[in-house]
C-alpha positions in Angstrom: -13.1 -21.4 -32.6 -16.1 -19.1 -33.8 -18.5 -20.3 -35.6 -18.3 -18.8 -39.4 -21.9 -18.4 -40.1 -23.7 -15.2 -42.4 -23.7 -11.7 -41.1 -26.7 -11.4 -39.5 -26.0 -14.2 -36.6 -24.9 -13.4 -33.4 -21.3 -14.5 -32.8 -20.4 -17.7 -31.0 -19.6 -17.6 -27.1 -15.5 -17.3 -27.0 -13.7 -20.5 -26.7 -12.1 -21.0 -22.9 -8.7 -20.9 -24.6 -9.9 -17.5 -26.0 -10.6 -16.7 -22.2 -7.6 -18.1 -20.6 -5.5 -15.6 -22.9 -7.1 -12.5 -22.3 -6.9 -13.4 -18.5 -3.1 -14.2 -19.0 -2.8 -10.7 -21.3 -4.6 -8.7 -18.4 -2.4 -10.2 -15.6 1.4 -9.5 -17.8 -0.3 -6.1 -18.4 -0.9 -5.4 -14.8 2.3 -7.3 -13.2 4.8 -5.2 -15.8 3.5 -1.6 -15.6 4.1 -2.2 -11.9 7.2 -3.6 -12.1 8.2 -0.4 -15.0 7.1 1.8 -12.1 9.0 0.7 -9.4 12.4 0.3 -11.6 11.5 3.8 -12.5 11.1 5.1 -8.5 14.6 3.3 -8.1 16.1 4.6 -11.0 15.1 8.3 -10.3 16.2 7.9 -6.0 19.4 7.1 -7.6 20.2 9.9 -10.1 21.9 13.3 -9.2 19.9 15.9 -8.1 20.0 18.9 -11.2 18.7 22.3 -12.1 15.5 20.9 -13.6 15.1 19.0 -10.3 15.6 21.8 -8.1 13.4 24.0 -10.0 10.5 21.5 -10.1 11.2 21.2 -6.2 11.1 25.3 -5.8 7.7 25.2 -8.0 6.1 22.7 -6.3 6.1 25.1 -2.8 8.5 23.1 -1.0 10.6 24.9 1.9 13.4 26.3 0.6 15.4 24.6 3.7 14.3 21.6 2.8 15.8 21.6 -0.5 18.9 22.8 1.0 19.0 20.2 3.5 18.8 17.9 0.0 20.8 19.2 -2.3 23.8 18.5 0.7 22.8 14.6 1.3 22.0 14.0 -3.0 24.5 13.5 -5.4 24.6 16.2 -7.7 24.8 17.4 -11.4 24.3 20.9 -11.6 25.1 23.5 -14.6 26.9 26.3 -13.1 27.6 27.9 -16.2 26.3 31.5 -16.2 23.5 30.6 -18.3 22.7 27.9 -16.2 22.6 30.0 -13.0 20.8 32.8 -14.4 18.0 30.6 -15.8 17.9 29.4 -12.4 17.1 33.0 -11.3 14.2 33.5 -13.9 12.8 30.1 -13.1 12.4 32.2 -9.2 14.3 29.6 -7.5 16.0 32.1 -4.3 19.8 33.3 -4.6 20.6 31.0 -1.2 19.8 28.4 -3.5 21.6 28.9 -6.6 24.5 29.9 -4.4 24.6 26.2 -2.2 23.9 24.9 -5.7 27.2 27.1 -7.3 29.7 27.2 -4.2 28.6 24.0 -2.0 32.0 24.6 0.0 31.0 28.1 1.1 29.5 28.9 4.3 25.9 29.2 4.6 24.3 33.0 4.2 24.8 34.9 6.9 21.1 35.4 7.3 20.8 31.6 7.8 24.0 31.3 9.7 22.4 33.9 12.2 19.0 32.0 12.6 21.1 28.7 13.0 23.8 29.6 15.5 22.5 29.6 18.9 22.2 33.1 21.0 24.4 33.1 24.1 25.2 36.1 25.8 29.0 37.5 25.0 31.0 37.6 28.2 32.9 40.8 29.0 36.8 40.2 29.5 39.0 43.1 30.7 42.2 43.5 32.2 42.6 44.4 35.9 45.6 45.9 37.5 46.5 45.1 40.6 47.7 47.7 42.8 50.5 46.9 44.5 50.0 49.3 47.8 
């Protein structure tokens, strides 16, 4: 307990119970903002991937195959809605993009497709005759 004395003494030394409490505060402080965070990083590898998200993604510099190559292996949640897509267009996230992110089933752009697809040379078939002398 602290001593109740006039104004002008200092105050008494805190009690060890006093001590033991803020030490007990500190560590449930410390041990359940971690804890919050992790649930958090859980929670968030676990919801479906949206228009905000891609956005923030396309913002944040990263490559836009990259994000492709995520929006295929996440779940997703997207608003395809023509407001939806064309605020993805004025947010400056790429029209290969927004179309993965509206048609998923569709074929990759053909500009991609090209720069994916191996080059092999074409062989030539024709038709030969033969002569029957």
């Amino acid at each position: 307990m602290r001593h109740k004395g006039n104004l002008s003494s200092p105050p008494a030394p805190p009690c060890q119970y006093e001590q033991r409490m803020r030490i007990l505060c500190a560590f449930l402080l410390t041990t359940l903002s971690a804890a919050a965070q992790q649930y958090t990083v859980a929670q968030m590898a676990h919801q479906p991937l949206n228009n905000d998200s891609v956005v923030t993604l396309a913002k944040a510099g990263f490559d836009e195959r990259f994000i492709l190559e995520l929006i295929r292996s996440s779940r997703t949640n997207f608003d395809t809605s023509v407001e939806g897509l064309v605020a993805m267009k004025r947010a400056g996230v790429s029209e290969d993009l927004i179309r993965m992110m509206a048609m998923p089933q569709a074929s990759p752009p053909a500009a991609a497709a090209a720069a994916e697809a191996p080059k092999t040379p074409s062989k030539k078939h024709g038709l030969f005759k033969r002569s029957t002398n």
